[in-house]
DOTOR-755730 format. One line per 10 residues: number of its first residue (from 1); their letters; for each residue x, y, z of N, C-alpha, C. Coordinates in Angstrom, 1 decimal. Layout:
! residues N
NUM = A = X:Y:Z:X:Y:Z:X:Y:Z; ...
END
This chain:
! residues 148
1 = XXXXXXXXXX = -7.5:12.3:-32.9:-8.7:11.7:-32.4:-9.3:12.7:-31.4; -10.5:12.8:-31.3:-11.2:13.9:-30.8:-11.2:13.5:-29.2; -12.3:14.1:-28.4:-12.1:14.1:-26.8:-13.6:13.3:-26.7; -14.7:13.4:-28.0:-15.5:12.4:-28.2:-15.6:11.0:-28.3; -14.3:10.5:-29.1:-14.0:9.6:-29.6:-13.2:8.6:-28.1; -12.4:9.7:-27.8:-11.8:8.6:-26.1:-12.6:8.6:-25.3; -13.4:9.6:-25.3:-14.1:9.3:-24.2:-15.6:8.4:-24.1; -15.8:8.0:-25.6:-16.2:6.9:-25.8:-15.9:5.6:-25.3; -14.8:5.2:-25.9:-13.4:4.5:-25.9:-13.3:4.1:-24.2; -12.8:5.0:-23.4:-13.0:4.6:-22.0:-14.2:4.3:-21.7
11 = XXXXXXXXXX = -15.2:5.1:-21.8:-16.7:4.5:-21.1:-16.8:2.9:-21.4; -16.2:2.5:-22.6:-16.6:1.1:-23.0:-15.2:0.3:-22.3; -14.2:0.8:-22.2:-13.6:-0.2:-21.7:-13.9:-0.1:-20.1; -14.1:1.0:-19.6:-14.9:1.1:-18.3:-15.9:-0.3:-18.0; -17.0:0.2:-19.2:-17.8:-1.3:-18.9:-17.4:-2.6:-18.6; -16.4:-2.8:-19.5:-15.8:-4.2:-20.0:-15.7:-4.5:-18.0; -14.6:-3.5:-17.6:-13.7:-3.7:-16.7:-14.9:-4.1:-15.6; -16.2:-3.3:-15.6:-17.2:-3.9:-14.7:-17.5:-5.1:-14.9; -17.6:-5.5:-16.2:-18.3:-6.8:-16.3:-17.1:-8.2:-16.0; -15.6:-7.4:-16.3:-14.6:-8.3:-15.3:-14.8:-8.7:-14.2
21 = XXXXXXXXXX = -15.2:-7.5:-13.1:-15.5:-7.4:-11.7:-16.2:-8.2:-11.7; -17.7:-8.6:-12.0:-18.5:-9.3:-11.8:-18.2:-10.7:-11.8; -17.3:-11.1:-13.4:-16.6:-12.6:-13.6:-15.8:-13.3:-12.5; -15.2:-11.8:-12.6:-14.2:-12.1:-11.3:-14.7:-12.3:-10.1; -16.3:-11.9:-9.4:-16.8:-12.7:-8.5:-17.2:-13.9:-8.6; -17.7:-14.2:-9.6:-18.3:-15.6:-9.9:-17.1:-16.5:-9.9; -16.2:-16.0:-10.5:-14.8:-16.8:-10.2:-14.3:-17.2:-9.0; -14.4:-16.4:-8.5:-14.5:-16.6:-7.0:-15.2:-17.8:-6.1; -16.7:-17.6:-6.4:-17.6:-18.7:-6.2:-17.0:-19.4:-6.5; -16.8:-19.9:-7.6:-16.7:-21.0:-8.3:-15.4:-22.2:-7.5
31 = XXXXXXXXXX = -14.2:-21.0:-7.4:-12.7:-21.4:-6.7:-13.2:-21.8:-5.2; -14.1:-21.2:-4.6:-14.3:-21.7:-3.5:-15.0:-22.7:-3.1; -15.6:-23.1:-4.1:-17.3:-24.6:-4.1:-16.4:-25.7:-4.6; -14.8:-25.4:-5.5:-14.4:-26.6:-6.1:-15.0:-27.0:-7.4; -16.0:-25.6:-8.1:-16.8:-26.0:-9.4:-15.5:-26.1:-10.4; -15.0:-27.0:-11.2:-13.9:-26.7:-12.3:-14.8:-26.5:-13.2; -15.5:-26.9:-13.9:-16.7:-26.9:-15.0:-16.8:-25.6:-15.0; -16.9:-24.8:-14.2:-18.2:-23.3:-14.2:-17.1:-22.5:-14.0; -15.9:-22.8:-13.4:-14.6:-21.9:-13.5:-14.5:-22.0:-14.7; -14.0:-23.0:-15.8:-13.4:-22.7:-17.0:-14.3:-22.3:-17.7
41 = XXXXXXXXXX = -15.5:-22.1:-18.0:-16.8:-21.2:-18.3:-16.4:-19.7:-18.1; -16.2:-19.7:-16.9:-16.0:-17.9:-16.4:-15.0:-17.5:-17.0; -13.8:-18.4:-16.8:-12.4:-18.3:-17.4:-12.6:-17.8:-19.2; -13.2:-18.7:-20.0:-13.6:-18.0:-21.4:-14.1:-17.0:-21.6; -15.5:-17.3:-20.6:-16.0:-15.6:-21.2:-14.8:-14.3:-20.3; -14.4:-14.6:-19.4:-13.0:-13.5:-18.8:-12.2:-13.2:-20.2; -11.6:-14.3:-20.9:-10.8:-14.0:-22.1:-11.3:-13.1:-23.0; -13.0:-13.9:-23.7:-13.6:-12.8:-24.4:-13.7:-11.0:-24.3; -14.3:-10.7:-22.7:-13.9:-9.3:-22.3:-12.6:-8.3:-22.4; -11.6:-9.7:-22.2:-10.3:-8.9:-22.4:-9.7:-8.6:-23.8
51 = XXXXXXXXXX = -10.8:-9.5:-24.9:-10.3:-9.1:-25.7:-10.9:-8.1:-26.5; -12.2:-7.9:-26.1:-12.7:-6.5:-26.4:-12.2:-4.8:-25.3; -11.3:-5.1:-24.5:-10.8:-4.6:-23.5:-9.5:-4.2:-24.8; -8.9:-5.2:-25.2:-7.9:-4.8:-26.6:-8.5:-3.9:-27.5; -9.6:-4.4:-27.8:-9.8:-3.3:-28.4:-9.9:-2.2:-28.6; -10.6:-1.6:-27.7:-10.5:-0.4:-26.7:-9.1:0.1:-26.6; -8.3:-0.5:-26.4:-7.1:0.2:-26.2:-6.3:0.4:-27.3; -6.6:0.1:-28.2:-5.8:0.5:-29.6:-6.3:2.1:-29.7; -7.6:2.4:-29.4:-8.2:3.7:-29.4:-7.5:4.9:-28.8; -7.3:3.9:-26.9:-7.1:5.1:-26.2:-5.1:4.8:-26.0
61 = XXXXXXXXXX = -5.3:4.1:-26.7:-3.1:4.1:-26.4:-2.6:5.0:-26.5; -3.1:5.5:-28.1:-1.8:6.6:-28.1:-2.0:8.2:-27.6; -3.6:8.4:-26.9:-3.6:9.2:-26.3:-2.8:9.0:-24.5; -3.4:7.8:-24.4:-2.5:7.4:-23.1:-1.2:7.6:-22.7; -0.3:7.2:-23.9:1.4:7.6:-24.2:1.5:9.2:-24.1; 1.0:9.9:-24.3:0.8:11.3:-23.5:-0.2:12.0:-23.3; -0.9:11.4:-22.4:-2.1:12.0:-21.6:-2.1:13.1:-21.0; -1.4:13.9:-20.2:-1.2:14.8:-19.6:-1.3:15.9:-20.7; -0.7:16.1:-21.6:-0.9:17.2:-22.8:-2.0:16.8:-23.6; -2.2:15.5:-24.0:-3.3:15.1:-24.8:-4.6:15.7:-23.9
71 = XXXXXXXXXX = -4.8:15.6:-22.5:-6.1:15.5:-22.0:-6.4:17.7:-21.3; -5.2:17.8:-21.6:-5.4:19.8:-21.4:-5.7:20.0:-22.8; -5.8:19.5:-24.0:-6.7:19.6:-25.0:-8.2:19.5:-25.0; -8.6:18.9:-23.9:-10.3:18.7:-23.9:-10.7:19.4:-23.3; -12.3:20.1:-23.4:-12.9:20.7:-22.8:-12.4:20.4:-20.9; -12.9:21.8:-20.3:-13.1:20.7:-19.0:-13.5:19.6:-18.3; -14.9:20.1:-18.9:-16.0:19.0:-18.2:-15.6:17.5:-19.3; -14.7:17.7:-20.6:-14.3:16.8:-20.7:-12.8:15.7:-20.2; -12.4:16.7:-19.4:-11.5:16.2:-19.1:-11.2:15.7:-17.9; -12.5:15.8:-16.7:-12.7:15.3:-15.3:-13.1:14.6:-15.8
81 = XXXXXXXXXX = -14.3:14.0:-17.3:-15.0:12.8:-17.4:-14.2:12.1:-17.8; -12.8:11.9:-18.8:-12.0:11.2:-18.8:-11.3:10.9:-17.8; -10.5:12.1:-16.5:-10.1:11.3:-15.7:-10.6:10.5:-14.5; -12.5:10.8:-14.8:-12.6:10.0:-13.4:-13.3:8.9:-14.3; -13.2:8.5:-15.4:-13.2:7.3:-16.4:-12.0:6.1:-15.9; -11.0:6.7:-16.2:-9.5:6.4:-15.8:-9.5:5.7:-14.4; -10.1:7.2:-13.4:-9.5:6.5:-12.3:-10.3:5.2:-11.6; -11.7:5.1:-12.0:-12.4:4.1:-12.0:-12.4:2.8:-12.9; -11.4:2.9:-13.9:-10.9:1.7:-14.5:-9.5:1.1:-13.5; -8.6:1.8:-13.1:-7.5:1.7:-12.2:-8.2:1.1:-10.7
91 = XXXXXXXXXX = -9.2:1.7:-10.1:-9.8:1.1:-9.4:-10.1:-0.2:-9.4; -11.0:-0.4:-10.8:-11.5:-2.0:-10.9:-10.4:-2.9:-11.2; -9.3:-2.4:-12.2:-8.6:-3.3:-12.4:-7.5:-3.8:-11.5; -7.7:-2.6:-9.9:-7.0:-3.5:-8.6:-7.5:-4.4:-8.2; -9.0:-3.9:-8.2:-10.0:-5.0:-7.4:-9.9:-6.3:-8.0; -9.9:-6.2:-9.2:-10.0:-7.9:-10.2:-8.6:-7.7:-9.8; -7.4:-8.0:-10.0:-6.1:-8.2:-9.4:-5.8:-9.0:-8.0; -6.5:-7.5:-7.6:-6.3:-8.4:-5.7:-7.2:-9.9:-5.9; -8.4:-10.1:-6.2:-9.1:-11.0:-6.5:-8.5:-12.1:-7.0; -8.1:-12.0:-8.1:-7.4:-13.1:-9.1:-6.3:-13.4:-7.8
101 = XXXXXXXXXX = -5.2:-12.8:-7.4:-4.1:-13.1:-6.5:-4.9:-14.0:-5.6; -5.8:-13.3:-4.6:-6.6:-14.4:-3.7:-6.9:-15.8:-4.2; -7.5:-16.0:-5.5:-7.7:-17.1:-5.7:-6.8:-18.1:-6.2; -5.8:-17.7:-6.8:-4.6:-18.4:-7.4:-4.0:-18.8:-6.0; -3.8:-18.0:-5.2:-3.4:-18.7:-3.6:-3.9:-19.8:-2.8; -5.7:-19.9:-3.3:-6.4:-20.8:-3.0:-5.8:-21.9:-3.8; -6.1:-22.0:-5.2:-5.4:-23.1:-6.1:-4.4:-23.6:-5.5; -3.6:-23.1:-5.3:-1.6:-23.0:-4.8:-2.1:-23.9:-3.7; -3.0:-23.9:-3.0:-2.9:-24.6:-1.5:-3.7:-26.0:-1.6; -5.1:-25.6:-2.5:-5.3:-27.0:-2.6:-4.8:-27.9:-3.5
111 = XXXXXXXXXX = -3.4:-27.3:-4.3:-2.2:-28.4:-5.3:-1.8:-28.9:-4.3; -0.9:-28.3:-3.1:-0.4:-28.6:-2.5:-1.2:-29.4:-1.8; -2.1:-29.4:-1.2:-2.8:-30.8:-0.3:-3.0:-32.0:-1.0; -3.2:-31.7:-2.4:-3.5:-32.9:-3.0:-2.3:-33.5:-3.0; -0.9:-32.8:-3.1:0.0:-33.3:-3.1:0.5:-34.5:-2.5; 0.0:-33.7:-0.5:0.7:-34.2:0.4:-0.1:-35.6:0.4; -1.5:-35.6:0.0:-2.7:-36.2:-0.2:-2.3:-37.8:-0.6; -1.4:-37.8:-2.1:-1.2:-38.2:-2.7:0.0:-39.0:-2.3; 1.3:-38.0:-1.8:2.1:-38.9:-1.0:1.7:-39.5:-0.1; 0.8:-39.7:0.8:0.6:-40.3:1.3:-0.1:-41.6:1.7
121 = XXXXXXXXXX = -1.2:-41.2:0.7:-1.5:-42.4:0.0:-0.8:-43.0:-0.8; 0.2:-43.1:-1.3:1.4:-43.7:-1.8:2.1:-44.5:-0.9; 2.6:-43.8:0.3:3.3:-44.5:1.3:2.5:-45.3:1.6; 1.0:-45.1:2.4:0.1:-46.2:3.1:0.5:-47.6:2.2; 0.0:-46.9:0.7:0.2:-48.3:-0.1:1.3:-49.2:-0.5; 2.9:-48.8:0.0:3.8:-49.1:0.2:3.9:-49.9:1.7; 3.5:-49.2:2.7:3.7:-49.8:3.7:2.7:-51.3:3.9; 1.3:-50.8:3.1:0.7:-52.0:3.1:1.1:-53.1:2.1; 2.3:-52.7:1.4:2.7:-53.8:0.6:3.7:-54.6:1.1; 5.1:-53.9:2.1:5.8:-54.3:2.9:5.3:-55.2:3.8
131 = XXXXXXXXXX = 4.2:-55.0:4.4:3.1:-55.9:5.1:3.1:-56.8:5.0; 2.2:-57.0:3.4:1.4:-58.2:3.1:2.6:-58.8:2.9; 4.1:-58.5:1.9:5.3:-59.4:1.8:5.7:-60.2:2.9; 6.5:-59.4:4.2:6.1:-59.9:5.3:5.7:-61.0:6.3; 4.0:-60.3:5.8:3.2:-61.6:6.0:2.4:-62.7:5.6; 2.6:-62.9:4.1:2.6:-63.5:3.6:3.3:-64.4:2.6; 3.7:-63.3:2.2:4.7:-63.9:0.9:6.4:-64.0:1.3; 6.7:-63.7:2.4:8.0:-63.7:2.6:8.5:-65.1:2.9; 9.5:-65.7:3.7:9.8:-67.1:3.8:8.9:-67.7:4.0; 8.5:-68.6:2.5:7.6:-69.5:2.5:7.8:-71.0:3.8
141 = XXXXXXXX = 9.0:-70.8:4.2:9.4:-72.0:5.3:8.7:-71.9:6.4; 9.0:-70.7:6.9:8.3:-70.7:8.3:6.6:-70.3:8.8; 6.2:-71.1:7.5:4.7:-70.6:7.6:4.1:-72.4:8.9; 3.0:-71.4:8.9:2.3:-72.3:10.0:1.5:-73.4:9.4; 1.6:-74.7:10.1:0.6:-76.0:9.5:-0.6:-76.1:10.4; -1.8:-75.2:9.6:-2.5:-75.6:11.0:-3.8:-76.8:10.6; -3.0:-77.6:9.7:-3.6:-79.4:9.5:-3.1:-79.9:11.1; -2.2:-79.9:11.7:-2.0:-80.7:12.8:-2.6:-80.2:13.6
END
């Protein structure tokens, strides 16, 4: 494969990886407003990218598996443009990382409040059931006649 051909190859999966960055903001919005609608929107088109992101990488894999000898085959100036291709994909793909982690932590927290949420509205409605037994339905004897 030529040094034209990968370095095609990265510039496009380069792209992709920006237009992840970007999803991955909107995803963001979205995790933080409570939109589920427009999250699983972002969440699809996210899939789509990654899977043109596959694609891409069938190209550049097997130069990848030895890049260091593969990439002293390319001109110079092609070979800083591949690796500052590289290190600007490594870049983005922390930043979407770190991101995705942030927001999956957000999720994680508001499971858990719905949770606690949930227990406890559970108990109220237990206790208000204890209650009403209690107070109404329990020994029908000692209820009050208030005819007299």
């Amino acid at each position: 494969m030529t040094s034209d051909e990968i370095i095609l190859a990265l510039e496009s999966q380069l792209d992709c990886y920006r237009r992840l960055a970007k999803l991955a903001e909107l995803q963001h919005e979205h995790v933080q407003h409570s939109r589920t609608e427009e999250l699983l929107d972002v969440l699809g088109k996210r899939q789509q990218v990654l899977d043109e992101v596959a694609r891409f990488e069938k190209t550049i894999a097997p130069a990848r598996h030895r890049w260091t000898e593969y990439v002293n085959e390319f001109q110079p100036g092609d070979r800083a443009r591949a690796e500052g291709l590289l290190a600007e994909t490594r870049r983005l793909l922390e930043e979407i990382t770190s991101a995705d982690r942030n927001d999956t932590l957000v999720l994680q927290q508001r499971k858990l409040n719905l949770g606690r949420q949930i227990n406890q509205a559970s108990a109220a409605k237990q206790v208000n059931r204890n209650y009403a037994a209690a107070a109404y339905g329990g020994n029908r004897g000692t209820r009050m006649d208030v005819q007299r």
